[in-house]
N, C-alpha and C positions, 0 to 999 in steps of 0.2 A: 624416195625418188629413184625412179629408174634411170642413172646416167648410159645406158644405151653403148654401152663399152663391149658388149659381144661382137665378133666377129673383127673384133678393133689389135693389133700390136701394138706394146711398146716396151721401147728402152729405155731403163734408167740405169744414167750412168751411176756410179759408188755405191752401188745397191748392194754391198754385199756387206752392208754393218750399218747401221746407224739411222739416220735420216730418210737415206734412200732404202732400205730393208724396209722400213714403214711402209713408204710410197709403192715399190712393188707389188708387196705384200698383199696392199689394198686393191689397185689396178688388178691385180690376178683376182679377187675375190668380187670383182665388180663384174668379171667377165671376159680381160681380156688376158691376150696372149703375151707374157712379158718376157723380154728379156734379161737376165740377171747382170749383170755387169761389176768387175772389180779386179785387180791384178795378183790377189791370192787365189790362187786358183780351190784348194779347199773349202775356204771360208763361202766363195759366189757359188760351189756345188752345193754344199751345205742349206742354203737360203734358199736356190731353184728346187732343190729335194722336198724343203720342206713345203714348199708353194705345190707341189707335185700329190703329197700325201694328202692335202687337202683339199684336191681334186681341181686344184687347176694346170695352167698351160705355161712350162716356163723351159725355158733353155739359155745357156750360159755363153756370155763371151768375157774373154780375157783379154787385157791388154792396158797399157799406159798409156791414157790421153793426152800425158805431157808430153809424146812425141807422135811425129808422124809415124810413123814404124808401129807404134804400138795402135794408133788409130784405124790403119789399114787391116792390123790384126784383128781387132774388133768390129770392120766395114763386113770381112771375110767372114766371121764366124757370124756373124746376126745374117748374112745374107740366106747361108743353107737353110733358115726357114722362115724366108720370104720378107715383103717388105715391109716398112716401120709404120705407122697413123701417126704415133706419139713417140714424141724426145724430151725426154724430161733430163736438161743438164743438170744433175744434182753432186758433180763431183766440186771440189774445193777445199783449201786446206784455210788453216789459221794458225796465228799463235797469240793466247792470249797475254803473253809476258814480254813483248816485243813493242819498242816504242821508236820513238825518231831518234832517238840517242842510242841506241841498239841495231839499224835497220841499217844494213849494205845495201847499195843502188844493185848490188847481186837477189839482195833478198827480193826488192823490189818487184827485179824482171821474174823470178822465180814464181813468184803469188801469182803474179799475172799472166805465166805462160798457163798457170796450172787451174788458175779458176776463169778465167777469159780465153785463153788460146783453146785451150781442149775445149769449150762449146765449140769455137769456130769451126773448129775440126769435126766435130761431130754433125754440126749444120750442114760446112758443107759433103758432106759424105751422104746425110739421109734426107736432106730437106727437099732438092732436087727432086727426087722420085714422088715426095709427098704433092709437090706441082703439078708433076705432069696429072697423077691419080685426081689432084682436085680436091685432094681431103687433109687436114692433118693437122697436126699441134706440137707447138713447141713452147717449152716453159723450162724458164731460168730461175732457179735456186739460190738467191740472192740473202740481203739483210739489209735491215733500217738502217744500217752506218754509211750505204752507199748517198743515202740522204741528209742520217744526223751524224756524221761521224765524231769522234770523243781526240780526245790529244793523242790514245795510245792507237796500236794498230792502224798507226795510217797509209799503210802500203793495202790490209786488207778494205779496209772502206773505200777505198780507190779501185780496191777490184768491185767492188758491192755497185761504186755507181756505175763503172763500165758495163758490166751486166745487163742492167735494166734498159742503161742505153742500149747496149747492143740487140735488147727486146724489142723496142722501140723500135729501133732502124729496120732491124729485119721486117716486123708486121707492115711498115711502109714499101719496102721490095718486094711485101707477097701479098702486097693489096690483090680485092677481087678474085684470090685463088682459090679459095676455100680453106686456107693452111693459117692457121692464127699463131700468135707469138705473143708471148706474155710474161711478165716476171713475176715470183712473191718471196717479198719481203721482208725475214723471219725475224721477229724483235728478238731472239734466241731460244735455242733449240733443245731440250732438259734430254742430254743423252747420259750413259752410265760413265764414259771418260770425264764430259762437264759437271755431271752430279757431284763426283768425287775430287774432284778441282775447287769446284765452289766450298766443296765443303770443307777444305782444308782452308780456303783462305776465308772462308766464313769463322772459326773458329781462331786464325790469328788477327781478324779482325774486334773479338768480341763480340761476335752477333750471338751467337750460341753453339752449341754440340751438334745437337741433332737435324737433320736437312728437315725436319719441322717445323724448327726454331729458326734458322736459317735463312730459309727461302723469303720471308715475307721482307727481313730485316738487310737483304741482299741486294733486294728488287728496289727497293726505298732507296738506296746507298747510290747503287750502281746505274739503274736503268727503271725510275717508276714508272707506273702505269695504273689504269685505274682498274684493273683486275688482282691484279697485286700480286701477281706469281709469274713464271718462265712459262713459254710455250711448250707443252706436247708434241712430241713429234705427231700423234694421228692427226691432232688439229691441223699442223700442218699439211700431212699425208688428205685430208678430204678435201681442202681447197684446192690442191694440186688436180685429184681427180675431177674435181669440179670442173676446172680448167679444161681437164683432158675429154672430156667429155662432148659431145653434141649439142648438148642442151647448152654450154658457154658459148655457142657461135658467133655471139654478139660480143663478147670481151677480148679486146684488140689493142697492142701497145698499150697495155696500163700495168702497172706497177702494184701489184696489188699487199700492200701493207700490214701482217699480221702479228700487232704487236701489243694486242692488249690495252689499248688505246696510250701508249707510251708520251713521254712530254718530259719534256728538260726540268729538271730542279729547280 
């Protein structure tokens, strides 16, 4: 399918490792012009260089979305080449060892500056422009917990559902515009920092050694589904583009859920 991304910019935020390195990655390869984003400045040259050698369109902004100061830094550097189509919020932190018995009302505001405030920030900075133009997409990098959330991390699942809602509300303020808003969902995300975290409490678990062994006896444990394994990040990276695309016009305020068809124990 030809998603129609030529001629189209976008920024993703945390693109400079992980999740959003996918996301980018893809969008550049799909056609359009991306922005790299992330606050090491090495690592987001690193990512645009290598989107560059393979023959796409990519330039770099720095800055911390956790503050205004650092958002202005990032308004300033994406402006010098021109304006945004697509906003993919995909910055946000966690912590998987963090529970109610652990969690300062400090911790709390922190999550939520850092994976809800920095969208705001970023909304309103490029969403505007996306209106007057008549064209454009926004999508929020969320997870199932803002719906099923578990006893632990619930400072993060509380940012999960603010997100979706704030997908929501927004596609309601940009009715009629041509600018869509959409959240997804990630029933979780198989990166090399989580690989190696599972795997160590896979084996203090007695599930097995090997992330082989592992993964299936993890997913059963922790988060089943009837796929029986973690999400990819490309998996994730092509819905997003999906999203980002043209051809999504008609998907507006939905929350879209990929999680392996997941279900409570």
């Amino acid at each position: 399918m030809d998603l129609q991304l030529s001629g189209k910019r976008a920024l993703v935020t945390g693109s400079s490792s992980g999740l959003g390195e996918t996301i980018v990655k893809l969008l550049a390869a799909e056609g359009a012009a991306v922005v790299v984003h992330g606050r090491d400045e090495a690592r987001t040259a690193a990512v645009a260089k290598s989107i560059r050698e393979d023959g796409g369109d990519a330039t770099v902004a720095i800055g911390d979305l956790g503050t205004d100061a650092g958002a202005d830094a990032v308004e300033a550097a994406v402006a010098d080449g021109g304006p945004v189509d697509i906003l993919v919020n995909n910055v946000g932190v966690y912590n998987m060892t963090m529970g109610w018995a652990n969690s300062s009302p400090e911790d709390w505001a922190e999550i939520y500056n850092v994976n809800v405030i920095s969208s705001v920030r970023t909304i309103q900075r490029f969403v505007p422009g996306m209106r007057e133009r008549g064209w454009g997409r926004v999508i929020q990098i969320s997870s199932v917990t803002g719906e099923s959330p578990a006893a632990s991390q619930p400072h993060y699942a509380a940012t999960n559902a603010a997100r979706n809602n704030l997908a929501a509300s927004l596609s309601r303020e940009l009715r009629h515009s041509g600018v869509t808003s959409n959240s997804v969902a990630a029933g979780g995300i198989l990166t090399p920092a989580v690989q190696d975290f599972l795997v160590n409490l896979g084996r203090q678990n007695g599930w097995g050694e090997t992330w082989q062994e592992i993964e299936p006896n993890l997913v059963n444990a922790l988060g089943p589904n009837d796929v029986g394994r973690i999400g990819r990040r490309r998996e994730y990276a092509d819905l997003v583009a999906f999203l980002a695309s043209p051809v999504a016009g008609y998907i507006n305020g939905a929350t879209l859920r990929a999680d392996g068809g997941r279900y409570d124990a």
